[in-house]
Each structure stands twice: as C-alpha cells, then as structure tokens.
C-alpha positions, 0 to 999 in steps of 0.5 A: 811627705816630708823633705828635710835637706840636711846643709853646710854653710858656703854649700854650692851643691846645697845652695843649687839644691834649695833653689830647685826645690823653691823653683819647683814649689817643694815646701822643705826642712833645712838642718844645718849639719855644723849646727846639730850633732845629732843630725850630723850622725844621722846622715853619717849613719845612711854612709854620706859623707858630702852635703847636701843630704835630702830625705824625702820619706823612704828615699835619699841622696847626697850631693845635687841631684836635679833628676830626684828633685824633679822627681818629686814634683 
C-alpha cells in the first residue's frame, strides 16, 4: 500500500505524523502542499482544509491522528 502525507512547512501535526510513521517502520511519500498545486486541489478536492492529509490506499484523514497510524502497522 501506498502512503503519501501531503504537508506544509512549520506543520506541528505534520511533523508528529512523520515521526509515528518513522517510530512504526511505515515507508511513506511526503508532497509538500505549498510546493505542488496539483497536490494541493487533490486534497481540497477530498473536503480537507488542515494539513497533514495521509492517504493511505482507499483510506484518509487530516490532522494527527495516531489511532490510524497505529492501525496501519
């Protein structure tokens, strides 16, 4: 499955959420969102409007969300 985390610079939330997914040997993909428009209407498009967004395959959330990570391990 792949895992991309879709970021912003200076992201606490974002910051916690790569550090999980490192902490729980989760190989992942970072876009940064002020980067890449295109990555940045994707995310708009799902109805997120606070970074970090993960997907992870058919599943995804914003904001930090531990549970989810957890859940991926």
């Amino acid at each position: 499955m792949t895992i991309t985390v879709y970021s912003k610079p200076a992201c606490v939330q974002c910051t916690a959420t790569t550090r999980a997914l490192d902490a729980k040997g989760i190989d992942y993909e970072v876009v940064d969102l002020t980067e890449d428009a295109a990555a940045m209407a994707r995310v708009t498009d799902l109805g997120y409007r606070q970074a970090p967004v993960v997907i992870a395959g058919d599943d995804h959330w914003s904001g930090f969300r531990p549970d989810r990570i957890g859940a991926l391990a």
